[in-house]
Backbone as CSV, one residue per row, in Angstrom:
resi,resn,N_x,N_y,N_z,CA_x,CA_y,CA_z,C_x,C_y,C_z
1,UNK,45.337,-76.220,190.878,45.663,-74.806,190.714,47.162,-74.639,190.480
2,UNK,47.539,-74.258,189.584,48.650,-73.553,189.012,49.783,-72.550,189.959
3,UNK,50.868,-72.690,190.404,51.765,-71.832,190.929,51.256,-70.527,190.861
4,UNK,51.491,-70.104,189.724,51.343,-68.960,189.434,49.678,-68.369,189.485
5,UNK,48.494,-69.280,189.595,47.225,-68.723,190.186,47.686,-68.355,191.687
6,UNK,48.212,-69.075,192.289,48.386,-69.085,194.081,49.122,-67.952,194.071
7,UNK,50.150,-67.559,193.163,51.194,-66.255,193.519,50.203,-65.188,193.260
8,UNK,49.023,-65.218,192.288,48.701,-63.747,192.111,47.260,-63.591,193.094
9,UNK,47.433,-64.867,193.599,46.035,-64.633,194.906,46.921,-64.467,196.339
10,UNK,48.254,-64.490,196.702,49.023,-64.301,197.243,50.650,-63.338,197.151
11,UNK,49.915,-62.664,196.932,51.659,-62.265,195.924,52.257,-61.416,197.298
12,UNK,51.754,-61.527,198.382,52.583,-60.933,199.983,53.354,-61.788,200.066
13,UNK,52.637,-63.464,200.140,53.373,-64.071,201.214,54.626,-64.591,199.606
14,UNK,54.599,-64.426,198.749,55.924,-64.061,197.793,57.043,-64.105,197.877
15,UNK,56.423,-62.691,197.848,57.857,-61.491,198.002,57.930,-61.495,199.401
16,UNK,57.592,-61.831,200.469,57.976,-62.141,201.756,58.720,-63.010,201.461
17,UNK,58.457,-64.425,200.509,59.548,-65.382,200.601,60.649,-64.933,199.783
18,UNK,60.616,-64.205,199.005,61.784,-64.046,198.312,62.631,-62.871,199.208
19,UNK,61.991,-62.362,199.673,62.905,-61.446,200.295,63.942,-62.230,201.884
20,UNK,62.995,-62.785,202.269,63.972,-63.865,203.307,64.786,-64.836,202.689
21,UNK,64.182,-65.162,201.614,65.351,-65.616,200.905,66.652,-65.044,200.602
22,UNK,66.388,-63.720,200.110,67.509,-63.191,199.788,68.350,-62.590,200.961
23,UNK,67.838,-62.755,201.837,68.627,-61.927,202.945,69.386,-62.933,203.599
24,UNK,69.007,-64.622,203.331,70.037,-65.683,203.795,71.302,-65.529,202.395
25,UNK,70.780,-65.617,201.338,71.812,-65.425,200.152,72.239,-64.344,200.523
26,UNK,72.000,-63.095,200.903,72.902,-62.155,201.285,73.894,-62.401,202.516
27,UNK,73.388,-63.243,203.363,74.700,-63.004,204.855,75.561,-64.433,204.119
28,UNK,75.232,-65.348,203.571,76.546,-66.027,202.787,77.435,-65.359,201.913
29,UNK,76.877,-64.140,200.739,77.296,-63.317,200.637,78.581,-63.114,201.279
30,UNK,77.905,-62.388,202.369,78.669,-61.292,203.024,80.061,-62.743,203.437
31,UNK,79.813,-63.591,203.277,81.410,-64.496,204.399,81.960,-64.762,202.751
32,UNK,81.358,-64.434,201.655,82.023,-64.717,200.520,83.242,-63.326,199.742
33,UNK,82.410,-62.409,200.005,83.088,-60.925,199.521,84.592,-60.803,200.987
34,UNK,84.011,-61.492,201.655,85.007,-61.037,202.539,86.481,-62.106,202.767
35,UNK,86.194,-63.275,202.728,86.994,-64.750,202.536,87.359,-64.802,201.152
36,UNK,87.192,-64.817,200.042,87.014,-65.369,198.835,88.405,-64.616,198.408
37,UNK,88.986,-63.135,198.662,89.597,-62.086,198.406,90.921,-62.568,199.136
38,UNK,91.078,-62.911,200.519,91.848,-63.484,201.484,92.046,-64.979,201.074
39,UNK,91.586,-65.418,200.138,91.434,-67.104,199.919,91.282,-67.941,201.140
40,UNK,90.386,-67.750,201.996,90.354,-68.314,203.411,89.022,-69.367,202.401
41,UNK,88.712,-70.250,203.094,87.396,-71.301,202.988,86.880,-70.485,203.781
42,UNK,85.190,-71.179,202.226,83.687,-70.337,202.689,83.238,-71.168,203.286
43,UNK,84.076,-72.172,204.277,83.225,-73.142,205.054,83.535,-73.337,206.039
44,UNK,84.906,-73.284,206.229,85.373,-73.389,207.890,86.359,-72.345,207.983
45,UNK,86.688,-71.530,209.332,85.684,-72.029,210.254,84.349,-71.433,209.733
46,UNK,83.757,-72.022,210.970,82.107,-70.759,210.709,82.142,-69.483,211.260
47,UNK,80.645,-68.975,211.196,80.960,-67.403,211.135,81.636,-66.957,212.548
48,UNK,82.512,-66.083,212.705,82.908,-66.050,213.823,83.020,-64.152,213.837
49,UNK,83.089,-63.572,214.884,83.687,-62.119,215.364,85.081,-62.415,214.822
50,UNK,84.802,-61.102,213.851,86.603,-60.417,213.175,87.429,-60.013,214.132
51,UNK,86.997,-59.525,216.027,87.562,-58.425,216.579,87.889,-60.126,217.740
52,UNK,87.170,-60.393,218.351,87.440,-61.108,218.962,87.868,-63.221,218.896
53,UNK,86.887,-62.944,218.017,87.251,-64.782,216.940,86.477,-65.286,217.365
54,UNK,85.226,-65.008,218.594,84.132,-65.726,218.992,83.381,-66.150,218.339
55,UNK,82.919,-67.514,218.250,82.090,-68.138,217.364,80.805,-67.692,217.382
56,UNK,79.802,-67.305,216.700,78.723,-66.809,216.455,77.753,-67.559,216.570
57,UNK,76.820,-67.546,217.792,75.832,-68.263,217.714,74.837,-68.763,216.438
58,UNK,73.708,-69.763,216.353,73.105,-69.139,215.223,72.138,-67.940,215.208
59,UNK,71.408,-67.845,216.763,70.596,-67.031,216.780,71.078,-65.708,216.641
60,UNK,72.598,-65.562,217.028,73.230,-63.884,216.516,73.637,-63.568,215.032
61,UNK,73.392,-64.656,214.242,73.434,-64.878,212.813,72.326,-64.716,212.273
62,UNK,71.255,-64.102,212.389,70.049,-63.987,211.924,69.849,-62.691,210.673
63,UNK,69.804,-62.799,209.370,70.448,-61.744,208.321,69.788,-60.554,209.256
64,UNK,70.486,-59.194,209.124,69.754,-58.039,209.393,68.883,-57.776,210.897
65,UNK,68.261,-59.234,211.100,67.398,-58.818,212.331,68.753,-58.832,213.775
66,UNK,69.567,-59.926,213.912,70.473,-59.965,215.202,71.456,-58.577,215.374
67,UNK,71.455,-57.713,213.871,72.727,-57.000,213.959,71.861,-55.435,214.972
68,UNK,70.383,-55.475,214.506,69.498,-54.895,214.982,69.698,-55.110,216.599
69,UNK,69.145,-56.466,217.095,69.227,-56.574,218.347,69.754,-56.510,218.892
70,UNK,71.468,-56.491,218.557,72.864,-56.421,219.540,73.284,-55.078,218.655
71,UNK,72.242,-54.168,218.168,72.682,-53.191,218.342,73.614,-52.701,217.554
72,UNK,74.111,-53.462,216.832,75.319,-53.485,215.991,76.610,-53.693,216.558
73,UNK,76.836,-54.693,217.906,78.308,-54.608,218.728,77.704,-56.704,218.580
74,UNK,79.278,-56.914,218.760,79.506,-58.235,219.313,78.983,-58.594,220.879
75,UNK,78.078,-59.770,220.800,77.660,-59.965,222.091,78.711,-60.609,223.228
76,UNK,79.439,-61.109,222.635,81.254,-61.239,223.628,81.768,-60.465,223.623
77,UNK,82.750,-59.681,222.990,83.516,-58.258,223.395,83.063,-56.558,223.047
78,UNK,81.713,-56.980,222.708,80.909,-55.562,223.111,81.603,-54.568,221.661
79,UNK,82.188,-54.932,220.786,83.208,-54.162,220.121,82.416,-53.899,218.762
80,UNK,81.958,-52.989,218.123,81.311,-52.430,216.402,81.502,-53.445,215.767
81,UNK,80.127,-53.766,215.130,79.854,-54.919,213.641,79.725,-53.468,212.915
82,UNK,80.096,-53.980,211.407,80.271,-53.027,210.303,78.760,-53.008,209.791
83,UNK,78.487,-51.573,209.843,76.718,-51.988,209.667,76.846,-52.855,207.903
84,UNK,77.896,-53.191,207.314,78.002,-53.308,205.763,77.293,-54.595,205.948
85,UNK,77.296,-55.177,206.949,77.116,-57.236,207.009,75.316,-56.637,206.599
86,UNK,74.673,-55.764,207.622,73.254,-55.957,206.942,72.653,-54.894,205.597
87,UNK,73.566,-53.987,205.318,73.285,-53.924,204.424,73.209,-54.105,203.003
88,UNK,74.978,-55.237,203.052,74.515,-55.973,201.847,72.991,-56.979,201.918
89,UNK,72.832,-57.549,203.538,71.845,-58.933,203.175,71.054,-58.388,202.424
90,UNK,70.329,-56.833,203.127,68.899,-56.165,202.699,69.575,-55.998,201.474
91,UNK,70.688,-55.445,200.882,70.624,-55.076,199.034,69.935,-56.627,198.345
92,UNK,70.709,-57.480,198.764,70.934,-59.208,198.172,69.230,-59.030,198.079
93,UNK,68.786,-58.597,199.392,67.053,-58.994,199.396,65.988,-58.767,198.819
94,UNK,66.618,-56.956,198.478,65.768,-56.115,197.340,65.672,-56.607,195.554
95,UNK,67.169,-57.398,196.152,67.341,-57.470,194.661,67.054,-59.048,194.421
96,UNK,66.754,-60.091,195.251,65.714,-60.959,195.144,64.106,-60.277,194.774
97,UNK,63.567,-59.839,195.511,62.438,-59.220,195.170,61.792,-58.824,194.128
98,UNK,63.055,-58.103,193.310,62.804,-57.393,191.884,63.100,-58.665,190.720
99,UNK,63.739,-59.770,191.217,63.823,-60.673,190.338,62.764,-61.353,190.191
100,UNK,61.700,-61.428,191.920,60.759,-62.167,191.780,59.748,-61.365,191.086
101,UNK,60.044,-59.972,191.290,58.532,-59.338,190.165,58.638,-59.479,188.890
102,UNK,60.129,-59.363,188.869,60.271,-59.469,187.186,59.483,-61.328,186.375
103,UNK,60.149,-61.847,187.267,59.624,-63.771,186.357,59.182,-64.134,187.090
104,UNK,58.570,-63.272,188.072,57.278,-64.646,189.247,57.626,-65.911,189.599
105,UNK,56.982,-66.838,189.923,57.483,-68.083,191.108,57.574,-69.043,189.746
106,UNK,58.751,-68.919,188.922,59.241,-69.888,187.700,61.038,-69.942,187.833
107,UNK,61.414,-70.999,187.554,62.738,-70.671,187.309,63.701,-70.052,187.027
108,UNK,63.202,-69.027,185.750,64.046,-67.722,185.347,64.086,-66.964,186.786
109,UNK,63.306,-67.018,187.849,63.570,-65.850,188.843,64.830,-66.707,189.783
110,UNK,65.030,-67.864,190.172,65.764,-68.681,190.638,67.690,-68.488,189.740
111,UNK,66.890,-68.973,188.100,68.404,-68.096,187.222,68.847,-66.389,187.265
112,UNK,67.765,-65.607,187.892,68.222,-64.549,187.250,68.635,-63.887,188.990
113,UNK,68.310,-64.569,189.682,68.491,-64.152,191.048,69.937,-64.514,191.543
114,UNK,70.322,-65.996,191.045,71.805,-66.451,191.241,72.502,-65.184,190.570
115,UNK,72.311,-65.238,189.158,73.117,-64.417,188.230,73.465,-63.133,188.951
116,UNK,72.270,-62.602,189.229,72.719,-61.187,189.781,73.390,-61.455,191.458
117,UNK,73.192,-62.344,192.141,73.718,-62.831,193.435,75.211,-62.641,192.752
118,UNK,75.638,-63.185,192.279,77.084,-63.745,191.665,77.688,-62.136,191.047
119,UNK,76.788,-61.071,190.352,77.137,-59.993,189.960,77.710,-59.206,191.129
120,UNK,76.835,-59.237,192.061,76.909,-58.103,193.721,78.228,-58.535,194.249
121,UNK,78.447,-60.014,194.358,79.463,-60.652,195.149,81.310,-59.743,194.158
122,UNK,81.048,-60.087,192.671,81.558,-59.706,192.227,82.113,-57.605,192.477
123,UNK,80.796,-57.386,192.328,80.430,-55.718,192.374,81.540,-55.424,193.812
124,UNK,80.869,-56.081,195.066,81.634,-55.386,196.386,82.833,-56.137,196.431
125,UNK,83.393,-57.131,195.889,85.195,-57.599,195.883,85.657,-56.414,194.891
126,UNK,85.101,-56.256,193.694,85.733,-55.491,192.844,85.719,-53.658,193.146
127,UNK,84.487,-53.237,194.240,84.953,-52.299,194.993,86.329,-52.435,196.201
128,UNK,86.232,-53.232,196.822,87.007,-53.189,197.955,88.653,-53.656,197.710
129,UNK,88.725,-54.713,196.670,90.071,-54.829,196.115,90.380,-54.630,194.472
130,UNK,89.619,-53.982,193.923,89.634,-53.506,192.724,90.176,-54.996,191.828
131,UNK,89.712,-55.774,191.905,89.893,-57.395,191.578,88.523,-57.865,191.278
132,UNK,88.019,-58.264,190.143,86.595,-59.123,190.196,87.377,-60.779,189.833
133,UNK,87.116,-61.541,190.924,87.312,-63.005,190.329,87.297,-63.926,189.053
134,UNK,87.905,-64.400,188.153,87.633,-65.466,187.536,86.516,-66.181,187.200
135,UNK,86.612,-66.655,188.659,85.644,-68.052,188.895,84.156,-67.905,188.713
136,UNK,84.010,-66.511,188.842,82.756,-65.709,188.723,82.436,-65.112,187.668
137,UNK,83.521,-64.574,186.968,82.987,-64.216,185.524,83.650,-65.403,184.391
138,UNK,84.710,-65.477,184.355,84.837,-67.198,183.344,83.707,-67.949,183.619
139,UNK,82.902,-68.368,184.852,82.425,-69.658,185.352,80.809,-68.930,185.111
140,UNK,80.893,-67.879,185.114,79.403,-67.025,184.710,79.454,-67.271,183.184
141,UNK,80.399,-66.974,182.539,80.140,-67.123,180.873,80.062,-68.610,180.822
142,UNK,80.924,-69.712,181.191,79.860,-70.927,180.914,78.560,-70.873,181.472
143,UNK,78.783,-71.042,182.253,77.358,-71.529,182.782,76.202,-70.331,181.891
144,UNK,76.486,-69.121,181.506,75.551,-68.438,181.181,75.248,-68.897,179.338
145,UNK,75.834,-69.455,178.927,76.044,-69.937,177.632,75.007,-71.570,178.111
146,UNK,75.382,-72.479,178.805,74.636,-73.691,179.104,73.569,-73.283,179.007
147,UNK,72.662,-72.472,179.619,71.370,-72.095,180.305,70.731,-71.368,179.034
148,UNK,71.762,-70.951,178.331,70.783,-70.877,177.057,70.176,-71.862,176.053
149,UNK,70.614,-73.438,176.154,69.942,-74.318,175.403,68.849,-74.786,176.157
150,UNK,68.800,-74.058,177.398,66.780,-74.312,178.136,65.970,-74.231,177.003
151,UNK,64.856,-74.848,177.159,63.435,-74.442,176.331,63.341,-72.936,177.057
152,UNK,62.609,-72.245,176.538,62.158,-71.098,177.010,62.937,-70.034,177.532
153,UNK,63.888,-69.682,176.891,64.829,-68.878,177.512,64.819,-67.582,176.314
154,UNK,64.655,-66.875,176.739,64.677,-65.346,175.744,66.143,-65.292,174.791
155,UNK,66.514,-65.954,175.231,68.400,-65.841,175.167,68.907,-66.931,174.507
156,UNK,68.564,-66.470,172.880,69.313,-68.373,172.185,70.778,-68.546,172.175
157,UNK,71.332,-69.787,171.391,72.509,-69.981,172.133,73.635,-69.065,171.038
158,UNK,72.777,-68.473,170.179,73.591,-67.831,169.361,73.648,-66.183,169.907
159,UNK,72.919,-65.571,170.636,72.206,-64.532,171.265,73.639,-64.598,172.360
160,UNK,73.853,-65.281,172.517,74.214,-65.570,174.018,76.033,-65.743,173.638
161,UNK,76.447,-66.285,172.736,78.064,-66.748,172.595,77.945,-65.265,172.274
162,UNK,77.221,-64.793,171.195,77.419,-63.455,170.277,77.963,-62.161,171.517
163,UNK,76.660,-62.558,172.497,77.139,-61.387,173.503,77.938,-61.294,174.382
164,UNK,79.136,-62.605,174.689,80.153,-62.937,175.371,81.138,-63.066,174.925
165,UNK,80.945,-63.057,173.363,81.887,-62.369,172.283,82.484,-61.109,172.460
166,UNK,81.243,-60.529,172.243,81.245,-58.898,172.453,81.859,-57.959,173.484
167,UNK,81.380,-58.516,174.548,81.473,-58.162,175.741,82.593,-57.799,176.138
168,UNK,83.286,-59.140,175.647,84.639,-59.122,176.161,85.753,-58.223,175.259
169,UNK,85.197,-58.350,173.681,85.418,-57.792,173.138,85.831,-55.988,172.926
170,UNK,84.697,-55.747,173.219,84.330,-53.998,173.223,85.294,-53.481,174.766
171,UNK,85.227,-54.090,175.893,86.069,-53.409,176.541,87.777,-53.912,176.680
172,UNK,87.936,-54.882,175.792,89.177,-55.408,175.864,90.061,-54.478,174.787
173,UNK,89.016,-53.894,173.628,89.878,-52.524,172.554,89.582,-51.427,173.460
174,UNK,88.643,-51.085,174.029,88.822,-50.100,174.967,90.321,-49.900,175.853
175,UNK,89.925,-50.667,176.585,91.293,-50.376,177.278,92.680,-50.807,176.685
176,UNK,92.680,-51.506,175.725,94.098,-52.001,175.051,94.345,-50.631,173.899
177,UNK,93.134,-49.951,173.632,93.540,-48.312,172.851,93.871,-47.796,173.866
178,UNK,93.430,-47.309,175.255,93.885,-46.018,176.299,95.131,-46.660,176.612
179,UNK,95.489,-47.592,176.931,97.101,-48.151,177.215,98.038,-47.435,176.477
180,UNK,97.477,-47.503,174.565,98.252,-47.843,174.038,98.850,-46.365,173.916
181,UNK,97.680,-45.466,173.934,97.199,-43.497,173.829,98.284,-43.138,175.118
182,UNK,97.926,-43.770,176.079,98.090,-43.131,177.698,99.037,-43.587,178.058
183,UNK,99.867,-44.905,177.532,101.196,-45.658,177.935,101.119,-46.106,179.518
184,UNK,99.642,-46.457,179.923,99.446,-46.694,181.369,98.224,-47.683,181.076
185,UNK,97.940,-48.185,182.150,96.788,-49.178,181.858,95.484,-48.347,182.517
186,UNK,94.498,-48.534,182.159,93.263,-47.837,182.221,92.434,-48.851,182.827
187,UNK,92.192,-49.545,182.673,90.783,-50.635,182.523,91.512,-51.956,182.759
188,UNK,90.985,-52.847,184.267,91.656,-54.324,183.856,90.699,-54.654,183.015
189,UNK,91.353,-56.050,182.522,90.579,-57.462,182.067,89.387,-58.114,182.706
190,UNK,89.683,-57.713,184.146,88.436,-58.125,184.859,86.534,-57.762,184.506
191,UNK,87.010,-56.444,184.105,85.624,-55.849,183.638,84.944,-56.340,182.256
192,UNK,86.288,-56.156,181.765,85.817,-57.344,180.210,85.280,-58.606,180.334
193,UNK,85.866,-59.187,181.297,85.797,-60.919,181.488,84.077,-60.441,182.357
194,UNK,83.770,-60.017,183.085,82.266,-59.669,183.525,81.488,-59.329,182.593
195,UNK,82.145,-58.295,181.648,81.012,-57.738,180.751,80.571,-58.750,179.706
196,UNK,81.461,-59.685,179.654,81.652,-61.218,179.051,80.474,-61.942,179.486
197,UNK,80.415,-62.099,180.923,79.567,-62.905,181.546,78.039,-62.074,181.224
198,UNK,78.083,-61.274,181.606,76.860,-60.203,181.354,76.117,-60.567,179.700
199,UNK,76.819,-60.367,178.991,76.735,-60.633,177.445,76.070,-62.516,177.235
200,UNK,76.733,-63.233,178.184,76.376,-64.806,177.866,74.875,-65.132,178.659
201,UNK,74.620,-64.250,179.919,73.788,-64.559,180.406,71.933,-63.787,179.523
202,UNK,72.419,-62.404,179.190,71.710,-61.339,178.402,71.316,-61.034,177.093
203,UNK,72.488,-61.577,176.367,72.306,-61.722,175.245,72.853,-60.501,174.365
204,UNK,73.477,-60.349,173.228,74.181,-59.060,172.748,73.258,-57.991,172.911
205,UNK,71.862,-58.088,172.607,71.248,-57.078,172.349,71.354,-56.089,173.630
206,UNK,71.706,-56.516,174.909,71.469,-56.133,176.227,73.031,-55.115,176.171
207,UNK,73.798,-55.051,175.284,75.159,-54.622,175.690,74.827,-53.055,175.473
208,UNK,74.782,-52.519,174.743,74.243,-50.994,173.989,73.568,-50.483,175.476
209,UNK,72.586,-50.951,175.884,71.900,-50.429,177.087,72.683,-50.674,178.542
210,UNK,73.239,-51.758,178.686,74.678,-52.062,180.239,75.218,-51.100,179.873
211,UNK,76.230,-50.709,178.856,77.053,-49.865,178.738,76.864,-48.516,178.722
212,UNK,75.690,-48.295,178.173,74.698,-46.935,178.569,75.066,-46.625,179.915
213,UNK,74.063,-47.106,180.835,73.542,-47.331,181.675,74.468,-47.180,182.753
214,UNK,75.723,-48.207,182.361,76.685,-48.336,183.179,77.829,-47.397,183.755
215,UNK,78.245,-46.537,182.082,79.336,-45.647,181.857,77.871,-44.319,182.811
216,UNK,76.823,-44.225,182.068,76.563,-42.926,182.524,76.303,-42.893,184.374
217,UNK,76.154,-44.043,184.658,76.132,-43.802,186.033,77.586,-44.058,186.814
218,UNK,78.229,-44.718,186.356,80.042,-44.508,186.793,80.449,-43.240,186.548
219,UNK,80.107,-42.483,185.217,80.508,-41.160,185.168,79.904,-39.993,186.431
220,UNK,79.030,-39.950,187.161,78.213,-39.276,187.970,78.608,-39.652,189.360
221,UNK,79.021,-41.062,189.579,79.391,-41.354,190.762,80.767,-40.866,190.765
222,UNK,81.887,-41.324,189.532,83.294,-41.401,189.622,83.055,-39.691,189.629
223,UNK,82.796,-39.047,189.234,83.113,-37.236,189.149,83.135,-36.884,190.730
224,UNK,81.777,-37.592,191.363,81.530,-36.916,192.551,82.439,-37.483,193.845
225,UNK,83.228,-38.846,193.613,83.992,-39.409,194.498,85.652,-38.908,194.443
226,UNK,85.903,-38.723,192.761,86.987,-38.036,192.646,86.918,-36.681,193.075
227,UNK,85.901,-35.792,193.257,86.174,-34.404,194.202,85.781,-34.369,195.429
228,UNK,85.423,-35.753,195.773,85.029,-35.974,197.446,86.552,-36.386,198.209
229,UNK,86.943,-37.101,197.086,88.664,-36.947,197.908,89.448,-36.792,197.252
230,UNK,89.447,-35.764,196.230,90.210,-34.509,195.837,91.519,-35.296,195.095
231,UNK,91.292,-36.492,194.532,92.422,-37.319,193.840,92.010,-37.711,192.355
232,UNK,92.451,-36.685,191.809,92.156,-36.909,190.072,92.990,-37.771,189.855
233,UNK,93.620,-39.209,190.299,93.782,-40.363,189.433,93.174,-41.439,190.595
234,UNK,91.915,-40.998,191.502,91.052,-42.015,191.895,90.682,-43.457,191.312
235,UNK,91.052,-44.330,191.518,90.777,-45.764,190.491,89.342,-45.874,191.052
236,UNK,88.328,-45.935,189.420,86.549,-46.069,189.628,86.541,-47.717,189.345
237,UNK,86.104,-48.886,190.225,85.687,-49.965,189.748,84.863,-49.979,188.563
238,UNK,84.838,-50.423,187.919,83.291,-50.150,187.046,82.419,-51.704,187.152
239,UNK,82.896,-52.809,187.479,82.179,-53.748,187.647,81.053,-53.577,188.015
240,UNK,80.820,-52.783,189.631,79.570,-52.428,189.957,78.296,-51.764,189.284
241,UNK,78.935,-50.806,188.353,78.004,-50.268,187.315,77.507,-50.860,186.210
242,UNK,78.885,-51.922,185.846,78.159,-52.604,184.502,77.186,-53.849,184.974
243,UNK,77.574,-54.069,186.438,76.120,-54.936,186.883,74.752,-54.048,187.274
244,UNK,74.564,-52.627,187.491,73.615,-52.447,187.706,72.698,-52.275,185.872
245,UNK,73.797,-51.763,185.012,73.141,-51.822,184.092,72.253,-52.849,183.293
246,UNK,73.512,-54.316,183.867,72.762,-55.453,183.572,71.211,-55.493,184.640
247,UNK,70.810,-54.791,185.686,69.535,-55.425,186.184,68.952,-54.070,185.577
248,UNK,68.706,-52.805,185.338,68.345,-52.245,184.438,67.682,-52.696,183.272
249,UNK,68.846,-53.254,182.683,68.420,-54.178,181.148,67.320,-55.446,181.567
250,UNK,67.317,-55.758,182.521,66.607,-57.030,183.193,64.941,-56.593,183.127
251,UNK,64.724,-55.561,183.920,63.617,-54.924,184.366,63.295,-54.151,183.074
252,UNK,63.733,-53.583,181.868,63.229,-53.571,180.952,62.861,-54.185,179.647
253,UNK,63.354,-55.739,179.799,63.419,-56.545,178.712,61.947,-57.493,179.382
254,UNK,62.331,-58.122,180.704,61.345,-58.828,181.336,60.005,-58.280,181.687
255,UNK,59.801,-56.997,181.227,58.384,-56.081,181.095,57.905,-55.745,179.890
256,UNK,58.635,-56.263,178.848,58.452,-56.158,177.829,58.290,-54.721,176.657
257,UNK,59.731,-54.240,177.238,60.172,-53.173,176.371,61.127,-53.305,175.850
258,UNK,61.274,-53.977,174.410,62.362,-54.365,173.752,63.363,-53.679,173.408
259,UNK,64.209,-53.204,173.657,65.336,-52.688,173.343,66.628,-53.055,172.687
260,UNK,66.204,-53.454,171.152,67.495,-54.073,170.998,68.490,-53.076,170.282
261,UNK,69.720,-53.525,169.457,70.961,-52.421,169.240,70.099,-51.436,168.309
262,UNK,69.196,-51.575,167.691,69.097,-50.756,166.854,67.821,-49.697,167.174
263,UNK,66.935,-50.250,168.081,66.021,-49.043,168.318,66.828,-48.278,169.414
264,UNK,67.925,-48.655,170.435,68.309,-48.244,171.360,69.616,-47.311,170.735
265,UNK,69.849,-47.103,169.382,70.704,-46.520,168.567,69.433,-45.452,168.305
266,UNK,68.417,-45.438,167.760,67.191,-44.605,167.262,66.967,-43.479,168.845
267,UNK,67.192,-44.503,169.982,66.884,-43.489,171.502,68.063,-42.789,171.479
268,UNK,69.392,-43.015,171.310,70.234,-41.876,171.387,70.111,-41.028,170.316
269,UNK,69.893,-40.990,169.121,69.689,-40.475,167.731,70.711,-40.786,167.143
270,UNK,71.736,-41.837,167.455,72.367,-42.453,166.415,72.147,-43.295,165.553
């Protein structure tokens, strides 16, 4: 019997595994968004209390369930965990889940689960220090370019340079025109160098719909955060948006609603 007979005569115990899965990829996560920014090692020490430096058992390391049981305080100095530690694991987890519905118990869910793992990590550094890493989007466009000479990959290797071309392309005249208009910088490089990675892993056709997707939901959030604290030159990350657009584009390509530049030009009426 075939993997995939056992997943669709089982498809609980699944997404049960993928979701515990993702909730361990999420609390590594969480020591990565937070170290990686500080350049501390994601290896030593181990996890320890920010308030007190107490080393963390493993059983108080348990994604989501220990922060539950202690309540959300350190079990040595009694002092507030940031509820953020479990709610990235549970995001990391949901968004395992949706990778596993999208490509079922095959490899693409294993590639497309890192990919977007590596997007989030990116997404909450590039909220919290308005910085998305290098290592993560340079090291995403190789590797997302390699993975296209797989057999079976939706994404050929011409699909794939074309859209890491682009990527980088389209927001690198973006913001190098508002500089040039505004005599201020608008937009880092960082978002380009992601939208780069996005493009190598997705393929060009996927850019028209991220950028959709991306700008119109940055526009709705950035309006409502810039009059939530009343600072019309609020700096909006956009990393985070142009990764949700990329799992957007995910969940409608991997269901098989093709969207490429030109019918998705026909949906706006351009």
């Amino acid at each position: 019997m075939e993997l995939a007979d056992i997943a669709s005569q089982m498809p609980w115990f699944f997404y049960i595994s993928a979701l515990l899965f993702g909730l361990i990829v999420g609390s590594f996560l969480n020591v990565v968004v937070w170290r990686w920014p500080r350049e501390e090692s994601l290896i030593t020490p181990g996890s320890h209390c920010p308030k007190c430096g107490k080393a963390i058992s493993w059983y108080d390391n348990l994604p989501v369930l220990s922060w539950i049981i202690l309540a959300g305080r350190c079990r040595s100095c009694k002092e507030p965990i940031s509820v953020r530690y479990p709610l990235i694991e549970l995001a990391v987890g949901l968004v395992s889940v949706l990778c596993f519905w999208c490509f079922g118990p095959s490899r693409w869910y294993f590639i497309s689960f890192a990919f977007f793992a590596a997007l989030f990590a990116a997404s909450i550094i590039d909220l919290e220090h308005r910085l998305i890493p290098d290592e993560i989007s340079i090291g995403g466009v190789i590797i997302g370019m390699g993975l296209a000479f797989l057999p079976g990959n939706r994404v050929s290797v011409s699909q794939s340079i074309a859209g890491a071309v682009l990527g980088f392309l389209i927001l690198f005249i973006v913001a190098e025109s508002y500089r040039l208009i505004a005599k201020k910088e608008g937009m880092g490089m960082g978002d380009a160098k992601l939208l780069a990675m996005i493009g190598a892993f997705l393929g060009w056709r996927s850019l028209p719909l991220v950028l959709f997707a991306g700008s119109t939901l940055g526009s709705v959030i950035g309006v409502a955060l810039i009059l939530a604290s009343r600072d019309r030159m609020y700096k909006i990350p956009f990393g985070p948006f142009l990764s949700v657009g990329a799992l957007v584009w995910t969940v409608i390509e991997s269901k098989g609603i093709h969207l490429g530049a030109s019918s998705f030009g026909r949906f706006l009426g351009i």
